[in-house]
Structure formats: structure tokens, C-alpha cells
mmCIF file of the N, C-alpha and C atoms, coordinates in Angstrom:
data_MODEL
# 
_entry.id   MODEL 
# 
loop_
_atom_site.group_PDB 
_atom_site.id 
_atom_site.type_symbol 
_atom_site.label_atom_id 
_atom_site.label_alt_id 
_atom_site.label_comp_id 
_atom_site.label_asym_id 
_atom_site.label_entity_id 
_atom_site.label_seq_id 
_atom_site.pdbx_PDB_ins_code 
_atom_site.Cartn_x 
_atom_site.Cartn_y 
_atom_site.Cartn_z 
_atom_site.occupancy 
_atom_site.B_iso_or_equiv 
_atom_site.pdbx_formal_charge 
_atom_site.auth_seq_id 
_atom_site.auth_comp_id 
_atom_site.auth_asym_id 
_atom_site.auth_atom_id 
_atom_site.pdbx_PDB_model_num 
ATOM 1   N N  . UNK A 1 1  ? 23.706  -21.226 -7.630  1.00 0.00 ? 1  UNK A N  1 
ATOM 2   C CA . UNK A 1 1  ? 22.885  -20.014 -7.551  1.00 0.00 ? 1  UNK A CA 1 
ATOM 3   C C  . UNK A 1 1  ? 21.775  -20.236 -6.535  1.00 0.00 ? 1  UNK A C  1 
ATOM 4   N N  . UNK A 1 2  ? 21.463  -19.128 -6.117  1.00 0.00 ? 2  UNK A N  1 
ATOM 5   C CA . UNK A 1 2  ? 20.833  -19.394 -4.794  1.00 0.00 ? 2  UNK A CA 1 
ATOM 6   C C  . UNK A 1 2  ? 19.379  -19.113 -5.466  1.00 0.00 ? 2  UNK A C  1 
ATOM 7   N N  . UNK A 1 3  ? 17.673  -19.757 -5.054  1.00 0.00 ? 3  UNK A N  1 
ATOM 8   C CA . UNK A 1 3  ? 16.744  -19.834 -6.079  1.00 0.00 ? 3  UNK A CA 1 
ATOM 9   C C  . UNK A 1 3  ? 16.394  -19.087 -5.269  1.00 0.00 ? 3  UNK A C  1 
ATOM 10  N N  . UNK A 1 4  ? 16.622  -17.846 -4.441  1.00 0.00 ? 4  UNK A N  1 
ATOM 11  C CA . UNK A 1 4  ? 15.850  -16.633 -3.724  1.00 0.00 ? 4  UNK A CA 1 
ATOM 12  C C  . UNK A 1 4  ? 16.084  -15.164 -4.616  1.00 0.00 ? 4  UNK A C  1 
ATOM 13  N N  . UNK A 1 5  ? 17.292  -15.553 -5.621  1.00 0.00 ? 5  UNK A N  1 
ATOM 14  C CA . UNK A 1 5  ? 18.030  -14.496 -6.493  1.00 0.00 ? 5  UNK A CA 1 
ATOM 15  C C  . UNK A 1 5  ? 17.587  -14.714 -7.735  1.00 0.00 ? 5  UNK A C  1 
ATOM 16  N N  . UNK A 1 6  ? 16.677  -16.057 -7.627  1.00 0.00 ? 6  UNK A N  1 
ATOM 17  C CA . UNK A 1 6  ? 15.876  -15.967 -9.290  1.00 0.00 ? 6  UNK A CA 1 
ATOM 18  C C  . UNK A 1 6  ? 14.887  -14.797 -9.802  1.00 0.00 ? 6  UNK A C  1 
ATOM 19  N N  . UNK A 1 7  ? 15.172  -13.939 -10.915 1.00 0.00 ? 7  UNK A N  1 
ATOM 20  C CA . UNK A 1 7  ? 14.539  -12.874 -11.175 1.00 0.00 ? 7  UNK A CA 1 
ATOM 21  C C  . UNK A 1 7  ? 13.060  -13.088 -11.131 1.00 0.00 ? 7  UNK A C  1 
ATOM 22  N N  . UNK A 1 8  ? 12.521  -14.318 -11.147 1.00 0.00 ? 8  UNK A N  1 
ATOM 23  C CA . UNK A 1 8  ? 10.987  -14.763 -10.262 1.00 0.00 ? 8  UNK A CA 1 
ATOM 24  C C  . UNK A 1 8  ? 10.941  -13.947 -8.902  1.00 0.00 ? 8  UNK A C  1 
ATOM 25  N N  . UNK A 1 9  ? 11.347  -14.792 -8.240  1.00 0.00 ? 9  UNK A N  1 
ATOM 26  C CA . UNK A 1 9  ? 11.338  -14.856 -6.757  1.00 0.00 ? 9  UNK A CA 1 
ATOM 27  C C  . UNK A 1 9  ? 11.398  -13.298 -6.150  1.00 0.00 ? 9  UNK A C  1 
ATOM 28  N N  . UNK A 1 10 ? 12.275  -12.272 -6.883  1.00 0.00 ? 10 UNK A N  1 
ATOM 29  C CA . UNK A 1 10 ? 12.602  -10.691 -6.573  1.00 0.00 ? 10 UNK A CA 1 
ATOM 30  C C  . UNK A 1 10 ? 11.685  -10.395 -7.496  1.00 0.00 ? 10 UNK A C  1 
ATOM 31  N N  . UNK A 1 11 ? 10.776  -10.538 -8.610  1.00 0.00 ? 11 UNK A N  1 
ATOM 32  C CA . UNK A 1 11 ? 9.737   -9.847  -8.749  1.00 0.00 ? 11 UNK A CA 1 
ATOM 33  C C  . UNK A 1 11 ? 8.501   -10.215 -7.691  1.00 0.00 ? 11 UNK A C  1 
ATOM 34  N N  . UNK A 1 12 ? 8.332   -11.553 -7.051  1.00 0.00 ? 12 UNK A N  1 
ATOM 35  C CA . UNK A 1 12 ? 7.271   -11.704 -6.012  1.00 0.00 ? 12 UNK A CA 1 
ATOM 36  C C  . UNK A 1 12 ? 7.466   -11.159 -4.639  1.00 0.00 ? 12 UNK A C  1 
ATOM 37  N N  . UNK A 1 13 ? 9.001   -10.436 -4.464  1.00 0.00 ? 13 UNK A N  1 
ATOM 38  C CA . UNK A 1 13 ? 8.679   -10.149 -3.087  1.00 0.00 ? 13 UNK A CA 1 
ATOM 39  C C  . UNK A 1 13 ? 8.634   -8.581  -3.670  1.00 0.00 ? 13 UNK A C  1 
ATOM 40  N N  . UNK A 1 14 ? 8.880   -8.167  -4.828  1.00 0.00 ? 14 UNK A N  1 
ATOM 41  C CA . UNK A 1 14 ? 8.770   -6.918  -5.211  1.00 0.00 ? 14 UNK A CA 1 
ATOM 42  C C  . UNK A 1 14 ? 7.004   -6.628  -5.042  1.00 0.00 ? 14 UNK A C  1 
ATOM 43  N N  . UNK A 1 15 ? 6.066   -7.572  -5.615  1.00 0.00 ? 15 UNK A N  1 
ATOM 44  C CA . UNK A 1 15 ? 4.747   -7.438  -5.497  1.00 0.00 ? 15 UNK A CA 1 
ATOM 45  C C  . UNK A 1 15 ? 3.901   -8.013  -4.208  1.00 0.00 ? 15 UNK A C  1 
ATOM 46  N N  . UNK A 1 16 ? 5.060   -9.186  -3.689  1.00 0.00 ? 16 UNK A N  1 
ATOM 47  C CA . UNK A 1 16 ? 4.330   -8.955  -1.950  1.00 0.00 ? 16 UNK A CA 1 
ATOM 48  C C  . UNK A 1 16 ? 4.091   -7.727  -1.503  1.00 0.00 ? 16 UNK A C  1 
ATOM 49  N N  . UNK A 1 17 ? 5.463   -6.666  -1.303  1.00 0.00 ? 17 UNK A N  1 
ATOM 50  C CA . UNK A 1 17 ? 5.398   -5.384  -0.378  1.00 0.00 ? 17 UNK A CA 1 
ATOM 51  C C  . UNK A 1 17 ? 4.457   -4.590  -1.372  1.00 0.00 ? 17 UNK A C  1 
ATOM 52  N N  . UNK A 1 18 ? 3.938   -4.638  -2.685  1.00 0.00 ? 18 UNK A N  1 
ATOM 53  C CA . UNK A 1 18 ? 3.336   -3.670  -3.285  1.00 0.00 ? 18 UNK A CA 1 
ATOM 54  C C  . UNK A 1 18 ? 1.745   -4.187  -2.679  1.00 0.00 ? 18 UNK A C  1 
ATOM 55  N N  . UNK A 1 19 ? 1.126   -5.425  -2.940  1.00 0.00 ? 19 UNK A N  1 
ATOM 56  C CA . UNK A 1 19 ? -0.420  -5.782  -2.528  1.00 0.00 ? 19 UNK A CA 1 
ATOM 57  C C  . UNK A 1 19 ? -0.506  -6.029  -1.012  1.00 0.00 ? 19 UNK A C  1 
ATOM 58  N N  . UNK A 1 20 ? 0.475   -6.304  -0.322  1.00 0.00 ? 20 UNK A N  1 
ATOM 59  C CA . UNK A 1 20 ? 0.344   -6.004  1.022   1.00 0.00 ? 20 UNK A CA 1 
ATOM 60  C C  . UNK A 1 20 ? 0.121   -4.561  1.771   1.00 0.00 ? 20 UNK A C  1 
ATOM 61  N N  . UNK A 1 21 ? 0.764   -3.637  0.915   1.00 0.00 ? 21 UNK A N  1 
ATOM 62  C CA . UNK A 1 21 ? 0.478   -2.090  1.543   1.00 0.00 ? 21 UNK A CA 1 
ATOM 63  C C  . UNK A 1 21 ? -0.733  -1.412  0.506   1.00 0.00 ? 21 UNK A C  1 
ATOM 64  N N  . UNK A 1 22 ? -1.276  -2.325  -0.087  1.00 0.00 ? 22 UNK A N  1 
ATOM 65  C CA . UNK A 1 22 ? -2.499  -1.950  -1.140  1.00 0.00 ? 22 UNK A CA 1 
ATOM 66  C C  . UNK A 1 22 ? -3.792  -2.587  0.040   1.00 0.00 ? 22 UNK A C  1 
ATOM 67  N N  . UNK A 1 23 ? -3.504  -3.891  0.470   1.00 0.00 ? 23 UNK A N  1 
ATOM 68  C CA . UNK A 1 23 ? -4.529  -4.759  1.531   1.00 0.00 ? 23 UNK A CA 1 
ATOM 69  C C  . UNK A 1 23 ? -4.406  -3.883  2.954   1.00 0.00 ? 23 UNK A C  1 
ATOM 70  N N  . UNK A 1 24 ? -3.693  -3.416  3.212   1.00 0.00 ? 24 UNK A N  1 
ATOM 71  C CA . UNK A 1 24 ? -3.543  -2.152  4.029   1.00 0.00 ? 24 UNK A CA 1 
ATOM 72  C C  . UNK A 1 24 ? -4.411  -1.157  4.045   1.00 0.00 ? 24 UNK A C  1 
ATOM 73  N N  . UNK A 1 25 ? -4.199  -0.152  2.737   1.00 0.00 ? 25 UNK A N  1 
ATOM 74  C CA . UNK A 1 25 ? -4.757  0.885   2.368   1.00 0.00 ? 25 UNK A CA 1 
ATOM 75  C C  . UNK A 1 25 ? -6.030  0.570   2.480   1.00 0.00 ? 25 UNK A C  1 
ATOM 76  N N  . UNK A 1 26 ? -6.522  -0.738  1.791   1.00 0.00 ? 26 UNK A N  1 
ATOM 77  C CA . UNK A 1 26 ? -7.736  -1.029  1.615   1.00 0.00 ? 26 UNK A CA 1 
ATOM 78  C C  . UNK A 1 26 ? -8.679  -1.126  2.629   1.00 0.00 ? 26 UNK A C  1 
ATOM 79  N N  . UNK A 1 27 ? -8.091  -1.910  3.717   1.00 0.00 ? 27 UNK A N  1 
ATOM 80  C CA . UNK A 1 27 ? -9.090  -2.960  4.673   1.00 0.00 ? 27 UNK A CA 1 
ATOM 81  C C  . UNK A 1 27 ? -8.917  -1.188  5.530   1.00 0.00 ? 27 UNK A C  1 
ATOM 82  N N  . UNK A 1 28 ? -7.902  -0.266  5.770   1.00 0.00 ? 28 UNK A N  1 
ATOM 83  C CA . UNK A 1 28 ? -7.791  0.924   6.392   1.00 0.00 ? 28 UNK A CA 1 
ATOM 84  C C  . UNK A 1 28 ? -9.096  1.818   6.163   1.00 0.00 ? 28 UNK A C  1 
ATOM 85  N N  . UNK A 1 29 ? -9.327  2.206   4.717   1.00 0.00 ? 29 UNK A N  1 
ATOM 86  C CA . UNK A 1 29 ? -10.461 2.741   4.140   1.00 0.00 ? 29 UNK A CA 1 
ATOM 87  C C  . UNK A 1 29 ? -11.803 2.209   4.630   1.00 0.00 ? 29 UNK A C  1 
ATOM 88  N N  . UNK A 1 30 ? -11.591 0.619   3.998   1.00 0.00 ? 30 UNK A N  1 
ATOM 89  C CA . UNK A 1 30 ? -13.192 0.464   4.760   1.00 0.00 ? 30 UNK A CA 1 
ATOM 90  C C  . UNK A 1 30 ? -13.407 0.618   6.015   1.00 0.00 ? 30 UNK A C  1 
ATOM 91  N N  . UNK A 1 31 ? -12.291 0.295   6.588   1.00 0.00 ? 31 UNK A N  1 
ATOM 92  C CA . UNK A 1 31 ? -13.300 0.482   7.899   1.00 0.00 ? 31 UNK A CA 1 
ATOM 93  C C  . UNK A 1 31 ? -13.488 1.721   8.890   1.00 0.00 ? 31 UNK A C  1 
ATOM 94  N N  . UNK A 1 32 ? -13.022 3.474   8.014   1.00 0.00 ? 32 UNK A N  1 
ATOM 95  C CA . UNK A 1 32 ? -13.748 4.387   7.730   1.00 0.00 ? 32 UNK A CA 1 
ATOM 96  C C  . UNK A 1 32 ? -15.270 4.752   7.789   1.00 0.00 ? 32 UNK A C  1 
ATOM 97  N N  . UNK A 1 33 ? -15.965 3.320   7.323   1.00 0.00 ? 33 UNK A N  1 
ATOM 98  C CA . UNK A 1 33 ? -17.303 3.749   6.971   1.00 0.00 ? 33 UNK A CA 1 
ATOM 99  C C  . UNK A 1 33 ? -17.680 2.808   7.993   1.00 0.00 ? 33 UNK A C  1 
ATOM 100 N N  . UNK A 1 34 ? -17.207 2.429   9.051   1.00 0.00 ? 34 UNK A N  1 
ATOM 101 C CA . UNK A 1 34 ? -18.029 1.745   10.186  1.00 0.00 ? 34 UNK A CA 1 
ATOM 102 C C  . UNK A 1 34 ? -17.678 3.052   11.562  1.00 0.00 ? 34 UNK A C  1 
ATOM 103 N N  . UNK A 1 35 ? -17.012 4.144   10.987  1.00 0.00 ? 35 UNK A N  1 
ATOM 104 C CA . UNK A 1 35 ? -17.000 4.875   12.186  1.00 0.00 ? 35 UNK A CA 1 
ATOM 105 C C  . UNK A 1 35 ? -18.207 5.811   12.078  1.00 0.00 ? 35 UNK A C  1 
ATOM 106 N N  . UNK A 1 36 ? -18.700 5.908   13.333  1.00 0.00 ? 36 UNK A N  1 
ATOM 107 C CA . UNK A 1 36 ? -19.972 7.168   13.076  1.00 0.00 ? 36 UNK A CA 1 
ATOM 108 C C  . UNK A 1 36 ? -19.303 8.422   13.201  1.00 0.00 ? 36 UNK A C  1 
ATOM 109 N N  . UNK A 1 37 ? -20.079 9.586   12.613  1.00 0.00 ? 37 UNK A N  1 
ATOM 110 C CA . UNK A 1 37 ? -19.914 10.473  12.477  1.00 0.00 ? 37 UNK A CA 1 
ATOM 111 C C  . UNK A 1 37 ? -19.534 11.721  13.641  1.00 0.00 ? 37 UNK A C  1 
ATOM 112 N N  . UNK A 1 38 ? -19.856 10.921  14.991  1.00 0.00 ? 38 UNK A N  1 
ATOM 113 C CA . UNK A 1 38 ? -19.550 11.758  16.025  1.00 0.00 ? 38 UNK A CA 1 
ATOM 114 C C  . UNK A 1 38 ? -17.878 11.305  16.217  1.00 0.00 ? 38 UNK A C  1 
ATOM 115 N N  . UNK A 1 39 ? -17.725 10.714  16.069  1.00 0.00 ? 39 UNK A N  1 
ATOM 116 C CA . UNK A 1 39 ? -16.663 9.490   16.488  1.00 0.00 ? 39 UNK A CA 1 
ATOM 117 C C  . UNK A 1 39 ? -14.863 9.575   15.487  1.00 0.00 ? 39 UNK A C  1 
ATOM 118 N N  . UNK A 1 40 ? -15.371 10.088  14.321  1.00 0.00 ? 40 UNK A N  1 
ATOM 119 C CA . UNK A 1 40 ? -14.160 10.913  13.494  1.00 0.00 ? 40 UNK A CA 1 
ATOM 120 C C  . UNK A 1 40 ? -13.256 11.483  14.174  1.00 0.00 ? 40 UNK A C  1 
ATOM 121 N N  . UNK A 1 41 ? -12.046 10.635  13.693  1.00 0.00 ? 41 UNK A N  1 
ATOM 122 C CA . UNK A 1 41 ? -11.015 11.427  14.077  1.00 0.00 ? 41 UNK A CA 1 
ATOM 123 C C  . UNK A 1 41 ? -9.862  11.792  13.061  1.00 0.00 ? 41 UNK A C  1 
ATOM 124 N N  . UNK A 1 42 ? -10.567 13.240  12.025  1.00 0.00 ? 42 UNK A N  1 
ATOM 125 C CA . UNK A 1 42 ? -9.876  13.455  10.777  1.00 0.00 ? 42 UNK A CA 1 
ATOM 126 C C  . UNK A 1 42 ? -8.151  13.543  11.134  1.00 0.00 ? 42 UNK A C  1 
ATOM 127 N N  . UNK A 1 43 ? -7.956  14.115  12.502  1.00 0.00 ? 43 UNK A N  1 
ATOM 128 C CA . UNK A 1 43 ? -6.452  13.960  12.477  1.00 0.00 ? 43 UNK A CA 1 
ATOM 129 C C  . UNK A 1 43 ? -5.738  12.730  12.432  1.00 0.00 ? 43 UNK A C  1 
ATOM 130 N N  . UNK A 1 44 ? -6.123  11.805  13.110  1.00 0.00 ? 44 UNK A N  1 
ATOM 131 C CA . UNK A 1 44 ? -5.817  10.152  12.817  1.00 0.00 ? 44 UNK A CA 1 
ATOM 132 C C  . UNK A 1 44 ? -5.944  10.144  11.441  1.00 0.00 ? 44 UNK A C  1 
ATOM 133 N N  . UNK A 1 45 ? -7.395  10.252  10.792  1.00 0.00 ? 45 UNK A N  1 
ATOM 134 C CA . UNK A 1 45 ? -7.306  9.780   9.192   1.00 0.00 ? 45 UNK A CA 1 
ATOM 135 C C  . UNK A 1 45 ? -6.457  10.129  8.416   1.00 0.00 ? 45 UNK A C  1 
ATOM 136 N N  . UNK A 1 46 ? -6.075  11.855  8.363   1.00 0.00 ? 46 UNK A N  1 
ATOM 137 C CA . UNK A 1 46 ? -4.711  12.833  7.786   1.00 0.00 ? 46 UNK A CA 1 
ATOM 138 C C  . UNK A 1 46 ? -3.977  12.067  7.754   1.00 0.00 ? 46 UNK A C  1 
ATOM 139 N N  . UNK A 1 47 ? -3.226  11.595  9.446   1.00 0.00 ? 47 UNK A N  1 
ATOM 140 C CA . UNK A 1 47 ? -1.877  10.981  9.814   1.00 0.00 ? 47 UNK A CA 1 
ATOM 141 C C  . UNK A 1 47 ? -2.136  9.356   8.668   1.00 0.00 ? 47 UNK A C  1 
ATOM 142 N N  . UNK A 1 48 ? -2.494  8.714   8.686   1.00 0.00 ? 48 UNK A N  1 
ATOM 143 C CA . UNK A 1 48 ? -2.923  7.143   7.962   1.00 0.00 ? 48 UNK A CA 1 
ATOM 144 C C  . UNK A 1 48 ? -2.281  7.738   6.752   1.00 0.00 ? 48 UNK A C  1 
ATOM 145 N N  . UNK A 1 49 ? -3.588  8.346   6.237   1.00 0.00 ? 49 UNK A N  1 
ATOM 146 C CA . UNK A 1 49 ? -3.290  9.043   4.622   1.00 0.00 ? 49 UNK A CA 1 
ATOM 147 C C  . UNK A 1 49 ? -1.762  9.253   4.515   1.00 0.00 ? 49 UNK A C  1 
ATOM 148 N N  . UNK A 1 50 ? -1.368  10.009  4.991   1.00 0.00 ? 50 UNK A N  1 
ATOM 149 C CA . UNK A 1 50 ? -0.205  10.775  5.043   1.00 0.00 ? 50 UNK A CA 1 
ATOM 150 C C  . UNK A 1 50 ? 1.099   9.450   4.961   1.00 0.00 ? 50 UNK A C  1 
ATOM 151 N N  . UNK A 1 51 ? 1.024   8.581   5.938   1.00 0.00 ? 51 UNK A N  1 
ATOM 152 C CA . UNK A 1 51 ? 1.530   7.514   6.429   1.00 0.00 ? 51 UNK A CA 1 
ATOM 153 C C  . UNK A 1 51 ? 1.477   6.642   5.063   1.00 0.00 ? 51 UNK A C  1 
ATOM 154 N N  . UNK A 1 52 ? 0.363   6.307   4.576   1.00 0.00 ? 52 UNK A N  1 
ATOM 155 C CA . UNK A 1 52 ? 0.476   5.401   3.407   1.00 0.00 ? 52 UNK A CA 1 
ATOM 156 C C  . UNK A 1 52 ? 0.741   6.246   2.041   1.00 0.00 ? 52 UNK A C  1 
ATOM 157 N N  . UNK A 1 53 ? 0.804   7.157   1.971   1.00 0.00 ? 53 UNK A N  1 
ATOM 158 C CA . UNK A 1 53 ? 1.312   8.162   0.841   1.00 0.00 ? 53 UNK A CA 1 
ATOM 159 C C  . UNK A 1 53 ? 3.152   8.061   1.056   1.00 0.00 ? 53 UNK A C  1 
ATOM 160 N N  . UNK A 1 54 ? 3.193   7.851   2.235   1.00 0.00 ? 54 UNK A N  1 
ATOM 161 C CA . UNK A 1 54 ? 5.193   7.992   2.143   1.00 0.00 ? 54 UNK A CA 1 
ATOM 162 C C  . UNK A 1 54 ? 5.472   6.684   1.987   1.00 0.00 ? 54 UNK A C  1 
ATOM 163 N N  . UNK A 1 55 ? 4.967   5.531   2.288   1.00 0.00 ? 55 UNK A N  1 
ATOM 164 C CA . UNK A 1 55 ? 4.731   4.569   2.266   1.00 0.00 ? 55 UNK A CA 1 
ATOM 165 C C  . UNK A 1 55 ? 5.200   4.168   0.518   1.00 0.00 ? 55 UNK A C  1 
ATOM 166 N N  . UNK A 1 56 ? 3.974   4.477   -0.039  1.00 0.00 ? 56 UNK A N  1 
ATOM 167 C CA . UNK A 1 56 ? 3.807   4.301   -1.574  1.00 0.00 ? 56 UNK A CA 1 
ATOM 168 C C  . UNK A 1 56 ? 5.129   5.234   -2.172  1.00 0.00 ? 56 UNK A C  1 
ATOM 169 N N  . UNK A 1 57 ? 5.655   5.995   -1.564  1.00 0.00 ? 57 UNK A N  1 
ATOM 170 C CA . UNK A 1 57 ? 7.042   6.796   -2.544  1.00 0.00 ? 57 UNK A CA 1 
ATOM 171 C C  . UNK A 1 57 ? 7.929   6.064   -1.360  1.00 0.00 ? 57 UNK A C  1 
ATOM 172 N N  . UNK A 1 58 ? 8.153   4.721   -0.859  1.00 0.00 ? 58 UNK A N  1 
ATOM 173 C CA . UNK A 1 58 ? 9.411   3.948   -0.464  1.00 0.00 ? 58 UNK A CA 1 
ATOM 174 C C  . UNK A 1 58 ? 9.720   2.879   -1.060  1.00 0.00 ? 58 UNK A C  1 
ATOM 175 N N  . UNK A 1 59 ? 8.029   2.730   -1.686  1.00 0.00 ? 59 UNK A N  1 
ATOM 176 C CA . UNK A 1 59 ? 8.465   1.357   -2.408  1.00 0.00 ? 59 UNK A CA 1 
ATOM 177 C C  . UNK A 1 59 ? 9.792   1.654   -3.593  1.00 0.00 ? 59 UNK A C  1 
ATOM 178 N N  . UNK A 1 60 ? 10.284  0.263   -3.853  1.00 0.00 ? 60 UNK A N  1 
ATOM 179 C CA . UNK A 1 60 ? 11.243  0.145   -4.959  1.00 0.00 ? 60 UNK A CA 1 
ATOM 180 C C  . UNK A 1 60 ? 10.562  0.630   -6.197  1.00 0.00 ? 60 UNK A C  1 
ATOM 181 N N  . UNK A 1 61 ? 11.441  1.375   -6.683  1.00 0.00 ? 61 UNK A N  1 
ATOM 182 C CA . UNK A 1 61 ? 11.687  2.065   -8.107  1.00 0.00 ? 61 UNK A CA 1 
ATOM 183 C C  . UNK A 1 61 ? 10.759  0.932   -9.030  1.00 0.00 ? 61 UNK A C  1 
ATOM 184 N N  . UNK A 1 62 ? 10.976  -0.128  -9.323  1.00 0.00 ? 62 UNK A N  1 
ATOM 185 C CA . UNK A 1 62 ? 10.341  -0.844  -10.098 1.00 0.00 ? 62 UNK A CA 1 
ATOM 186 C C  . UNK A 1 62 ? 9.068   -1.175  -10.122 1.00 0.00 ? 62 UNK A C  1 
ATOM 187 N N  . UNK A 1 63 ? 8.127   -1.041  -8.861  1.00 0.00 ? 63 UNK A N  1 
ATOM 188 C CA . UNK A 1 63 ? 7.263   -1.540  -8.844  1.00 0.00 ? 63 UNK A CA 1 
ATOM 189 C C  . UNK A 1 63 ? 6.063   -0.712  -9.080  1.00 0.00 ? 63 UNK A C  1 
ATOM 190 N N  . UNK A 1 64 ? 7.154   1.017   -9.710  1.00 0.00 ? 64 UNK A N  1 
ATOM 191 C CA . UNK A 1 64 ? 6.232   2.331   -10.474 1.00 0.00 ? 64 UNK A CA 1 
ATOM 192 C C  . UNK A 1 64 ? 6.074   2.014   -11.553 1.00 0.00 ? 64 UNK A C  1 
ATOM 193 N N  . UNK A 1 65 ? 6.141   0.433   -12.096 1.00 0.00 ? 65 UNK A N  1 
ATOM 194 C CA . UNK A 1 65 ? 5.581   0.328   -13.455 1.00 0.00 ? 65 UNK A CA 1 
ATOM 195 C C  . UNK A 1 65 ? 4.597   -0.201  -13.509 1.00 0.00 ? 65 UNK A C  1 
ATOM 196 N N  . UNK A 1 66 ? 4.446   -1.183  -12.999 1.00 0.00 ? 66 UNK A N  1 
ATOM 197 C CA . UNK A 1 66 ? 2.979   -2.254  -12.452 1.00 0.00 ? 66 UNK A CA 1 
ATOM 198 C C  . UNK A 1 66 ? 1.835   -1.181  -12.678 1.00 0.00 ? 66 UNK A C  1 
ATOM 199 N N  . UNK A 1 67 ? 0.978   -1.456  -13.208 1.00 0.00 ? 67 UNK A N  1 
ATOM 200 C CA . UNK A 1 67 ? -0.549  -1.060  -13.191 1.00 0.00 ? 67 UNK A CA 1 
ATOM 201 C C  . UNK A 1 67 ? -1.070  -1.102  -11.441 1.00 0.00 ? 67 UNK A C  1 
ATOM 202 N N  . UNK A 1 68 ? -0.700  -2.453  -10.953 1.00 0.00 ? 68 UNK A N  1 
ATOM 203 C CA . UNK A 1 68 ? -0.943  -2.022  -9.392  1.00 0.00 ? 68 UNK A CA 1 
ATOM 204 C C  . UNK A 1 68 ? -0.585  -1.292  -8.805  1.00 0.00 ? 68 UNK A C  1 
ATOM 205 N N  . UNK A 1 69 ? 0.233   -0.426  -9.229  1.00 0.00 ? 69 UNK A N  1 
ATOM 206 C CA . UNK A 1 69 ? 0.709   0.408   -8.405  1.00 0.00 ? 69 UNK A CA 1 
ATOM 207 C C  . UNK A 1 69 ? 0.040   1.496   -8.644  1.00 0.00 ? 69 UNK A C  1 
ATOM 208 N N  . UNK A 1 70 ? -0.139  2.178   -10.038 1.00 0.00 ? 70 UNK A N  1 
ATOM 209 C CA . UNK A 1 70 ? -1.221  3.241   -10.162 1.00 0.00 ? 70 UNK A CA 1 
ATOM 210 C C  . UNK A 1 70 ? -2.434  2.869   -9.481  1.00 0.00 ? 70 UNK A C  1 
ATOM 211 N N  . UNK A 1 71 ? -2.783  1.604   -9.402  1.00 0.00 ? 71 UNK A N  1 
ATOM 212 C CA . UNK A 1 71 ? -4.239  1.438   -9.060  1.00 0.00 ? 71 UNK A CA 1 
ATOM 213 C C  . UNK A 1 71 ? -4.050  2.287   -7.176  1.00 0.00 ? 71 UNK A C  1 
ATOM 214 N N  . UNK A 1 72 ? -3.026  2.054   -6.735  1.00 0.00 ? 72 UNK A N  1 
ATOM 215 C CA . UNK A 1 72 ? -2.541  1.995   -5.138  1.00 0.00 ? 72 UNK A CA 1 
ATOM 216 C C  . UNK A 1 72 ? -2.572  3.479   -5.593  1.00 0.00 ? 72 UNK A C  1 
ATOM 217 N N  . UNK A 1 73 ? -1.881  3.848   -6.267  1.00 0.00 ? 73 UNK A N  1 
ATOM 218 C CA . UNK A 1 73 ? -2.019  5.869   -5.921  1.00 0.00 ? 73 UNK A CA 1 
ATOM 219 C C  . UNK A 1 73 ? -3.116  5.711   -6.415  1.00 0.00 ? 73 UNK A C  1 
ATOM 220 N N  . UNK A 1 74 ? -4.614  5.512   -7.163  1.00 0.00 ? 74 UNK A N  1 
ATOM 221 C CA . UNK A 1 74 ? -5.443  5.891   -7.013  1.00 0.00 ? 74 UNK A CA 1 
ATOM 222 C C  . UNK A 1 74 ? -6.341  5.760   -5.863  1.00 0.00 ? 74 UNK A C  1 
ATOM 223 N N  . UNK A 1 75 ? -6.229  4.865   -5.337  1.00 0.00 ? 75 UNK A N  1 
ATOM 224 C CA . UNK A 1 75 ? -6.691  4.680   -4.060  1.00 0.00 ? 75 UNK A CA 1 
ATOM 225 C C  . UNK A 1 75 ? -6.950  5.406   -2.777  1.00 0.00 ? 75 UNK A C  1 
# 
């Protein structure tokens, strides 16, 4: 048996792609608040948003159970 098919190993790459597009979302947001206000560009922000919202409905089916993952749609 191959130890990449251990039901370990496919729940950690199941929660790599989930806290990697959460460290995304995140570090994306903050640095929101280093843009000044002349300098906004809500259509870029839309497109992001938008982008990490299809994002979050590609992940695998399973990883809509995790509490991290609600935490990621609250985000």
C-alpha cells in the first residue's frame, strides 16, 4: 500500500488546499487596509471576492464539514 493513500495523508492534503486558500483570503484582506482611500480599486476587490468565493465551492465535498471551513465562508 502506497503511505500517500493512507486515510491520514488524504485528510492533510484535504486541509492543506482548505488553510492555504483561507492564508490567501486572509493575508488578501489585510492588505486592503494598507490601501488608501484614493487608491481603491472596488472592481479588483469584487473580482478577488468573487474569485475566492468560487474558489471555496471547488473545494472537495468533504472539507464542508470542518469548522474551518465555515470559519473560511465567514471570512
Amino acid at each position: 500500500m502506497n503511505s500517500f493513500s493512507c486515510p491520514v495523508f488524504l485528510e492533510l492534503g484535504l486541509l492543506q488546499k482548505l488553510y492555504s486558500l483561507y492564508n490567501i483570503v486572509i493575508d488578501t484582506i489585510n492588505g486592503y487596509y494598507d490601501i488608501a482611500w484614493v487608491d481603491v480599486d472596488i472592481e479588483k476587490i469584487n473580482n478577488d471576492l468573487l474569485d475566492f468565493q468560487n474558489r471555496c465551492r471547488k473545494l472537495p465535498k468533504g472539507l464542508k464539514e470542518y469548522d474551518a471551513f465555515e470559519e473560511l465562508k465567514k471570512t
